[in-house]
C-alpha positions as CSV (number, residue, x, y, z in Angstrom):
1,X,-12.8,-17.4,1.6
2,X,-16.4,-17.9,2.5
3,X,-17.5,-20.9,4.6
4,X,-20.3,-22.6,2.8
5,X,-22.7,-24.4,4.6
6,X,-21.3,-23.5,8.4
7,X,-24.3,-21.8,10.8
8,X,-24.1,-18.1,10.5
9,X,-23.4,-18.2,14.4
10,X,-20.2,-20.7,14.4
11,X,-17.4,-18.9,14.7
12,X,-14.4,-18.1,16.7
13,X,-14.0,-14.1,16.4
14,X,-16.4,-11.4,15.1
15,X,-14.6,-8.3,14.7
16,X,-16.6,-4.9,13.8
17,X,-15.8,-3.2,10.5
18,X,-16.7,0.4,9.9
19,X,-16.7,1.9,6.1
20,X,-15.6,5.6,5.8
21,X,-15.6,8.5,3.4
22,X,-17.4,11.2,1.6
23,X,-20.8,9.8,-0.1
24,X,-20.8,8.2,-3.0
25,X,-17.2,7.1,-3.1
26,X,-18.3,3.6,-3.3
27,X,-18.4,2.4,0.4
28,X,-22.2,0.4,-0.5
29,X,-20.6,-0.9,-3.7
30,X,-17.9,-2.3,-1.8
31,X,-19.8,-3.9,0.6
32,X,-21.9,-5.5,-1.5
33,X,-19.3,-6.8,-3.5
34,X,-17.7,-8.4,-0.4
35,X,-20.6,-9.5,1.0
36,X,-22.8,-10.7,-1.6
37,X,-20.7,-10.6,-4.8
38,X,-22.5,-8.2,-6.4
39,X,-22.5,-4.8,-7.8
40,X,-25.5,-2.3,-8.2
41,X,-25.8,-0.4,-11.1
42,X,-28.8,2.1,-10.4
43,X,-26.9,2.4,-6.8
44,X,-28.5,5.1,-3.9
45,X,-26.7,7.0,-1.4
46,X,-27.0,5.1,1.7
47,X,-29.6,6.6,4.5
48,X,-28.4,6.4,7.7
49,X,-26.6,2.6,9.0
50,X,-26.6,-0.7,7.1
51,X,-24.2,-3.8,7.6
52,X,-23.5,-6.7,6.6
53,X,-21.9,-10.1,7.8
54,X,-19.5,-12.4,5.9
55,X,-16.9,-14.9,7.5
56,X,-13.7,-15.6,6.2
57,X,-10.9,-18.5,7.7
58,X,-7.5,-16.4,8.9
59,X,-4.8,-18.8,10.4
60,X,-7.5,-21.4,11.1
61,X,-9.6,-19.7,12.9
62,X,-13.0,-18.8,11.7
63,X,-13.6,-14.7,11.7
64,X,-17.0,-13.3,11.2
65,X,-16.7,-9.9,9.9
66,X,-19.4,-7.7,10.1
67,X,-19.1,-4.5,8.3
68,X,-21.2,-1.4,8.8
69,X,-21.8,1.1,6.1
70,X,-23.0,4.8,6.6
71,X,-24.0,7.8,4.5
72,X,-21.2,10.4,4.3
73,X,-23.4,13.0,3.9
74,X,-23.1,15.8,6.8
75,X,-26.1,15.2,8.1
76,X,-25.5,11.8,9.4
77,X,-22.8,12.9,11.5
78,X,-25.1,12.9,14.6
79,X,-24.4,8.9,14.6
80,X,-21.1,9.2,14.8
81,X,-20.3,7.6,18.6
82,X,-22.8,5.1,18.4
83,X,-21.3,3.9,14.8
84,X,-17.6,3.4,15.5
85,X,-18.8,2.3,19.0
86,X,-16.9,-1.8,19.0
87,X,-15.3,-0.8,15.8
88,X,-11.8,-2.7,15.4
89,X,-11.3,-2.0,11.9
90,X,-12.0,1.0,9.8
91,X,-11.9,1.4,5.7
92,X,-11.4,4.8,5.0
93,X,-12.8,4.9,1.3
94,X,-12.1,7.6,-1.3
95,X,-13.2,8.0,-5.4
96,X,-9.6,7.9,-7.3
97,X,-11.4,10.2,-10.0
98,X,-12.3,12.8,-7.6
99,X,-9.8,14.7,-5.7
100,X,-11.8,16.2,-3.1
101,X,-12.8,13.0,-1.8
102,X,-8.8,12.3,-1.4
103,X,-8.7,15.5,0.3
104,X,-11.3,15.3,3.3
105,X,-9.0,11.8,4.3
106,X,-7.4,14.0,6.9
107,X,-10.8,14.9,8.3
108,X,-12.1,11.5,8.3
109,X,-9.0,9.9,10.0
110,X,-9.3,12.8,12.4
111,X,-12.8,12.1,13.1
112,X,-11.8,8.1,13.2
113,X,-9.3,8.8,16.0
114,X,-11.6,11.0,18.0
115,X,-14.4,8.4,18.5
116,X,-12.7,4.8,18.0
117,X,-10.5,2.4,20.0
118,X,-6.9,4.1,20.0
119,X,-5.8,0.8,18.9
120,X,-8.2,0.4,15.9
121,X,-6.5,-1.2,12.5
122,X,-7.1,1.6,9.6
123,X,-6.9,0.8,5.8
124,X,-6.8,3.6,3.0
125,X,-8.6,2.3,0.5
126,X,-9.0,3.8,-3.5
127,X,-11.8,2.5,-5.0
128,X,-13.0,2.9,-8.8
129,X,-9.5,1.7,-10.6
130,X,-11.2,0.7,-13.1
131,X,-11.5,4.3,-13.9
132,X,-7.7,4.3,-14.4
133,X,-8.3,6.8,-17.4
134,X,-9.9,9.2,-15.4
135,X,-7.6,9.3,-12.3
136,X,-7.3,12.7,-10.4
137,X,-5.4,11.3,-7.2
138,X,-1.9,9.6,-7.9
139,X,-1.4,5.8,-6.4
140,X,2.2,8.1,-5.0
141,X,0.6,10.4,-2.8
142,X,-2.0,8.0,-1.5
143,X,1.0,6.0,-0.3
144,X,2.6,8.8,1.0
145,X,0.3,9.8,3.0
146,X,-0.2,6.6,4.5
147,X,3.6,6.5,5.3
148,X,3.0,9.2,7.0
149,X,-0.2,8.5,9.7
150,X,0.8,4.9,9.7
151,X,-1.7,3.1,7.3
152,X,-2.0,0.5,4.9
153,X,-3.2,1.0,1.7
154,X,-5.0,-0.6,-1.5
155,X,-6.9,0.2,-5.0
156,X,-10.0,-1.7,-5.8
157,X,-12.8,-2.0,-7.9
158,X,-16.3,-2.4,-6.9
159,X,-17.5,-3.0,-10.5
160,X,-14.8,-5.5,-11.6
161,X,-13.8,-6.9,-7.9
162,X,-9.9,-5.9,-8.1
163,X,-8.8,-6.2,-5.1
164,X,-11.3,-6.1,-3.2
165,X,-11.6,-9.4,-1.6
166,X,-7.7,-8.5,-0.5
167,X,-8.5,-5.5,1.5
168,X,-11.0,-7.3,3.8
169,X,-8.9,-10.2,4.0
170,X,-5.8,-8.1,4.8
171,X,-7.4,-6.3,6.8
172,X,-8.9,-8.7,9.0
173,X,-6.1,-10.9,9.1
174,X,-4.0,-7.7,10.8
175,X,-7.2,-7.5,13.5
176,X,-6.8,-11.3,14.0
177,X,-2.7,-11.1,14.8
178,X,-3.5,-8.4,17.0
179,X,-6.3,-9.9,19.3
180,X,-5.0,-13.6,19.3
181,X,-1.9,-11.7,20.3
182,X,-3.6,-9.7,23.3
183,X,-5.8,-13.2,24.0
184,X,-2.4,-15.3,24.3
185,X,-0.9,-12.6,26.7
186,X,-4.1,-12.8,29.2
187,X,-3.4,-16.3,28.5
188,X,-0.1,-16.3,30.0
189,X,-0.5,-13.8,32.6
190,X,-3.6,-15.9,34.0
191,X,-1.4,-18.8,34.3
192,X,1.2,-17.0,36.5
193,X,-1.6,-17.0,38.7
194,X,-1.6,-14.5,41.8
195,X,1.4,-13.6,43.8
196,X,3.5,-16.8,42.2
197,X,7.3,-16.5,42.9
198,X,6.6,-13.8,45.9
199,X,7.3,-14.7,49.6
200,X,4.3,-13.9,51.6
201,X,4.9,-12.7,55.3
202,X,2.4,-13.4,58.1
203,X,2.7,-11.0,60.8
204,X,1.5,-11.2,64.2
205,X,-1.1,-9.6,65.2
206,X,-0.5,-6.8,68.0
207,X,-2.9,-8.0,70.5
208,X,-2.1,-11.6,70.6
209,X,2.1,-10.6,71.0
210,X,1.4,-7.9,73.7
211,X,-0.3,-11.0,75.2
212,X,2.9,-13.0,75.0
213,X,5.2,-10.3,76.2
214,X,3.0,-10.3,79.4
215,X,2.5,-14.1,80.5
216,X,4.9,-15.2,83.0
């Protein structure tokens, strides 16, 4: 949920969120919808990098989110680095009424993996169910493909909100388990301190002992 009336800078995580997928597969809509709780009708293909900020409470903790949105046109590609730069979360966004966009997944994941942290959480997400009527690409095979490169998948709706508020919160709740996770274990490894539990053995040094050997 949002946190009303809490300073936009008060909270205890901010975790990068990076929206991919070929253009006009929704990526804006959904961030607005997220974001603001709206949904633009008369919609236009993103130019180069936007984002946005919303926080959300996960296990107590208050997690700022900030999500960036890019064009999936070609020629954007040149901000590639710079974009998924920080990124601990990805949404990898496709049109369930258009095929091809189900299709260059592969190539986005690819491209995901080549510039992001190896350890990056990754959500498949199809948007535009409420287009159920006019589904090309089968809930089955998104699944299965997930199964197979180790994703999580949804559905959503920008226009309606289905699910939407879900795959943020999912998938910012699976970023928080994994950082307070690494946090606690730098925790504990701090604590151990340096060297605890080994025997540390001062030896002599070789001038001073030569000197011993010699006296008398």
């Amino acid at each position: 949920m949002t946190l009303p009336g809490k300073p936009d800078d008060d909270f205890d995580y901010l975790f990068k969120v990076v929206l991919i997928g070929d253009s006009a597969v929704g990526k804006s809509q959904l961030l607005s919808r997220f974001t603001r709780n709206e949904f633009m009708l008369q919609s236009k293909s993103t130019i180069g990098v936007e984002f946005a900020t919303r926080s959300m409470q996960v296990d107590g903790k208050t997690v700022k989110a900030q999500i960036w949105d890019t064009a999936g046109q070609e020629r954007y590609r040149a901000i590639t680095s710079a974009y998924y730069r920080g990124a601990v979360g990805a949404l990898l966004v496709y049109d369930i009424t258009k095929q091809a966009t189900f299709d260059n997944v592969g190539r986005w994941l690819k491209e995901l993996r080549d510039h992001a942290d190896s350890n990056i959480v990754i959500m498949l997400v199809g948007n535009k169910s409420d287009l159920r009527h006019l589904r090309s690409v089968q809930a089955e095979d998104a699944k299965s493909f997930c199964e197979k490169e180790t994703l999580s998948f949804i559905e959503t709706s920008a226009l309606d909100a289905t699910n939407v508020e879900e795959a943020f919160e999912n998938i910012l709740t699976q970023i928080y388990k994994i950082v307070s996770q690494k946090t606690l274990q730098a925790d504990e490894s701090a604590a151990k301190g340096p060297g605890e539990g080994q025997t540390i053995v001062v030896t002599q040094p070789a001038e001073e002992g030569a000197k011993k050997k010699s006296c008398c």
